[in-house]
N, CA, C and O of each residue as an XYZ file, in Angstrom:
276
protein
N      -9.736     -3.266    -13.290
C      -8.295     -3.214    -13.148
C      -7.654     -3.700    -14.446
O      -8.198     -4.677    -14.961
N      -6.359     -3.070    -15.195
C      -5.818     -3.171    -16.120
C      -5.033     -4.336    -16.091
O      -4.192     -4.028    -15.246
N      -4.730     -5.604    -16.507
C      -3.667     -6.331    -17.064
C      -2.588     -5.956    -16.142
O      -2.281     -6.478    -15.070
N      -1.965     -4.753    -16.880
C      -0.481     -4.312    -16.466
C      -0.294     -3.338    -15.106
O       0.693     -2.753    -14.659
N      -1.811     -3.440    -14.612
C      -1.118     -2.454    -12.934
C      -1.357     -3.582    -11.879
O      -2.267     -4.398    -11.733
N      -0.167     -3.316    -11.179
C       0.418     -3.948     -9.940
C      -1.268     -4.237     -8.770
O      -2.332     -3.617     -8.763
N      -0.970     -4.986     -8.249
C      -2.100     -5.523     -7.040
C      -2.118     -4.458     -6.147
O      -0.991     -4.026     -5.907
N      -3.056     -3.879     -5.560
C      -3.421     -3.180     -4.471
C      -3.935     -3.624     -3.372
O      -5.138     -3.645     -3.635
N      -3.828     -3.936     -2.470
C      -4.379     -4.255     -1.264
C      -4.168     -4.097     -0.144
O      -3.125     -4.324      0.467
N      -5.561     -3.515      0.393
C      -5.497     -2.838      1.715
C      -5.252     -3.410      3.059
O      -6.060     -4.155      3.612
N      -4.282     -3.099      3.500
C      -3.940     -4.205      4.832
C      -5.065     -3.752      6.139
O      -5.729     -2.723      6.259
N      -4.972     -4.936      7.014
C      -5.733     -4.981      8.406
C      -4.645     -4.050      9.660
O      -3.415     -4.010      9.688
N      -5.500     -3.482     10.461
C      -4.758     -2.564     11.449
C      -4.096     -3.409     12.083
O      -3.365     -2.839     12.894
N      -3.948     -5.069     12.115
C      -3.040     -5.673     12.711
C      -1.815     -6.379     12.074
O      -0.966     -6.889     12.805
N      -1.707     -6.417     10.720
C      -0.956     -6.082      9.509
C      -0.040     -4.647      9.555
O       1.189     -4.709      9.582
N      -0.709     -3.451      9.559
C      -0.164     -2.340      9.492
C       0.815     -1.747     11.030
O       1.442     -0.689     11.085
N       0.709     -2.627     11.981
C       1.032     -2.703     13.318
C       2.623     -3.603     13.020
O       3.792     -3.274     13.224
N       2.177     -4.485     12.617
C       3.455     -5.546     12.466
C       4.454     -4.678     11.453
O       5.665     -4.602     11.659
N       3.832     -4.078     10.410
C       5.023     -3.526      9.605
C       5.621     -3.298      9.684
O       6.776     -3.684      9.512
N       4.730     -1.816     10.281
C       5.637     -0.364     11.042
C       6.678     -0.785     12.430
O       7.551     -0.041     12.876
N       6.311     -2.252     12.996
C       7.536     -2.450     14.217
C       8.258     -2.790     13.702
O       9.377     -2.308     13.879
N       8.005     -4.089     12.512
C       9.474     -4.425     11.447
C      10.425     -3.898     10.987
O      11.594     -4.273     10.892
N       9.770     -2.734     10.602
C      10.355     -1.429      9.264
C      10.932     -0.632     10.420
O      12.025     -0.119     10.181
N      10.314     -0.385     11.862
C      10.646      0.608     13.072
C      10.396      2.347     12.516
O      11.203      3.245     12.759
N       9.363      2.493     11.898
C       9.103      3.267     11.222
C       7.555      3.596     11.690
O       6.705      2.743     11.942
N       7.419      4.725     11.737
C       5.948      5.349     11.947
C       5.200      5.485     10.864
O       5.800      5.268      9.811
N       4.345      5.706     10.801
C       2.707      5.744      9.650
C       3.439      6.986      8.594
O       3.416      6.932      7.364
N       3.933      7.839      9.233
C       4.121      9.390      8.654
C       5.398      9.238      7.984
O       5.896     10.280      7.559
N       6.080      8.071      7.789
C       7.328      7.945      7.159
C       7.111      6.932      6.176
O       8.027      6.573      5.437
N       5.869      6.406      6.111
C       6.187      5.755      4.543
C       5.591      6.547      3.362
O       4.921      7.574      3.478
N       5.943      5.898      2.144
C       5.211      7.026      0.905
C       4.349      7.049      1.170
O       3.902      6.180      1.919
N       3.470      8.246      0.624
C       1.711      8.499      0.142
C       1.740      8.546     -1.349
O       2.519      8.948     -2.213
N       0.181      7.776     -1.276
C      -0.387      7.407     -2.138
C      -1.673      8.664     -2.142
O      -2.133      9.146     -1.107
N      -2.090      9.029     -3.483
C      -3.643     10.049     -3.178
C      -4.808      9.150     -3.213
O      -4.897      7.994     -3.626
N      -5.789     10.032     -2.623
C      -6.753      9.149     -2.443
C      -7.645      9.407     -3.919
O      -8.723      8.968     -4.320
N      -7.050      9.954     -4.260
C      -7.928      9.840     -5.698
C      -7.357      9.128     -7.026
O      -7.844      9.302     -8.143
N      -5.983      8.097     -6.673
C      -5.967      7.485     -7.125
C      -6.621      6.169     -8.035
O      -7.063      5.332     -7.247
N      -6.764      5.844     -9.161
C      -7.648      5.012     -9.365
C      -7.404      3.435     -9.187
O      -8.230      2.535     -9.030
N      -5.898      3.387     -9.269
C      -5.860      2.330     -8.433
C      -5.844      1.478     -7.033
O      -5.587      0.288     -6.852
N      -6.123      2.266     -6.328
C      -6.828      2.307     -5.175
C      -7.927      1.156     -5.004
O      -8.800      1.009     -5.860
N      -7.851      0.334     -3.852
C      -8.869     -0.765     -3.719
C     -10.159      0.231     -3.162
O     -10.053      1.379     -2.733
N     -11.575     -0.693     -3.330
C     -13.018      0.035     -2.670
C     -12.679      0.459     -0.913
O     -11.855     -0.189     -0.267
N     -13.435      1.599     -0.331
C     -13.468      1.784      0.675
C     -12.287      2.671      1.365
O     -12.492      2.977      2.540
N     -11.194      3.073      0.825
C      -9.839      3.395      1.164
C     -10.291      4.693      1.842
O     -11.228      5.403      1.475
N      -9.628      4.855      2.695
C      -9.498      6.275      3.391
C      -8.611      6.683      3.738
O      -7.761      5.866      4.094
N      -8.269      8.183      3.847
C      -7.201      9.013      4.610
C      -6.289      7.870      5.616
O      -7.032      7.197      6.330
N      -4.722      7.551      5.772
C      -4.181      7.399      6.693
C      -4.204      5.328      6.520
O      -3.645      4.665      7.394
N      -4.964      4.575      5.225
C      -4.822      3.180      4.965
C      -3.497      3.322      4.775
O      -2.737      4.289      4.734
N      -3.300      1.359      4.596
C      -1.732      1.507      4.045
C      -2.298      0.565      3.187
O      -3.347     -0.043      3.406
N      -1.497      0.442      2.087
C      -1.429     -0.297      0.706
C      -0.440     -1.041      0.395
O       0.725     -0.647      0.445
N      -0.650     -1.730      0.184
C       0.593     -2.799     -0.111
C       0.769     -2.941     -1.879
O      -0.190     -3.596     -2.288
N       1.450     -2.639     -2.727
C       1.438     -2.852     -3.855
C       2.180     -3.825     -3.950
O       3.275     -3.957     -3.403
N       1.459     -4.820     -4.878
C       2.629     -6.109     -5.498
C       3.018     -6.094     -7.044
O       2.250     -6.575     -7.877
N       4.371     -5.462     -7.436
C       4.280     -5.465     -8.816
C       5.006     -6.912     -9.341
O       5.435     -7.782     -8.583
N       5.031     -6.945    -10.539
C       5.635     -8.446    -11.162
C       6.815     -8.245    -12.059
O       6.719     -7.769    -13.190
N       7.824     -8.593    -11.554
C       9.091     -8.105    -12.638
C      10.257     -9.344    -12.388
O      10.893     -9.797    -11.437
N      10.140     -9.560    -13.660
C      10.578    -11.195    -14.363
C      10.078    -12.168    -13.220
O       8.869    -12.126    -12.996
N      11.091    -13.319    -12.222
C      10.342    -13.667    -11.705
C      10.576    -13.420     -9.986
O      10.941    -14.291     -9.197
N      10.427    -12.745     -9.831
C      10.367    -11.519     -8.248
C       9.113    -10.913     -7.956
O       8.245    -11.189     -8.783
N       8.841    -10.339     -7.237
C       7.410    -10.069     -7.086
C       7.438     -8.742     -5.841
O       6.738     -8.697     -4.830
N       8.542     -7.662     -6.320
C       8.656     -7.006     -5.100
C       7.227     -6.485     -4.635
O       6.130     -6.632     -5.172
N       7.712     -5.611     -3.069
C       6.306     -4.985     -2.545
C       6.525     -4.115     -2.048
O       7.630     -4.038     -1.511
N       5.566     -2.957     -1.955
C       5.827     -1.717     -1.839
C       4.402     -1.503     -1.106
O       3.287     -1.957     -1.364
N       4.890     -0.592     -0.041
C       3.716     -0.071      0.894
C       3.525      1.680      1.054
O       4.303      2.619      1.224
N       2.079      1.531      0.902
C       2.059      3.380      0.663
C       0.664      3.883      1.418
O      -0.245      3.068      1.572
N       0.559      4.919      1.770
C      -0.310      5.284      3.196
C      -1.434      6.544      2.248
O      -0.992      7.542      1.679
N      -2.541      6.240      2.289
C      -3.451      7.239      1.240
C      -3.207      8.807      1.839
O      -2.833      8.833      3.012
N      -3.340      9.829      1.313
C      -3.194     11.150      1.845
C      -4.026     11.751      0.931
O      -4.465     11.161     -0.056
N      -4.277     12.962      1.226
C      -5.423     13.775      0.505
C      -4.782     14.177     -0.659
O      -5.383     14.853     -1.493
């Protein structure tokens, strides 16, 4: 992993449960991510969700994205 790309990490199906009731949003409404991305954590498959953490000044937004083919 490079220095300058954001954290990837793959959430637990009881993580990805809590989101989607938070957000009130279904699996099929957040961004996709490809699965042939290289920043992509080991093991990822069709239909994960990802949580990206990028770093900008001192904030730390997060962004969640669902792998697709």
């Amino acid at each position: 992993m490079h220095v300058l790309q954001p954290k990837h990490t793959k959430l637990k199906p009881e993580e990805v449960e809590k989101l989607l009731s938070e957000l009130n949003i279904s699996l099929a409404q957040l961004p996709k991510i490809k699965i042939s991305d290289p920043a992509l954590p080991e093991n990822c498959e069709i239909s994960d969700v990802i949580k990206i953490e990028r770093i900008s000044d001192s904030q730390k937004p997060v962004y969640y994205r669902t792998v697709s083919i």
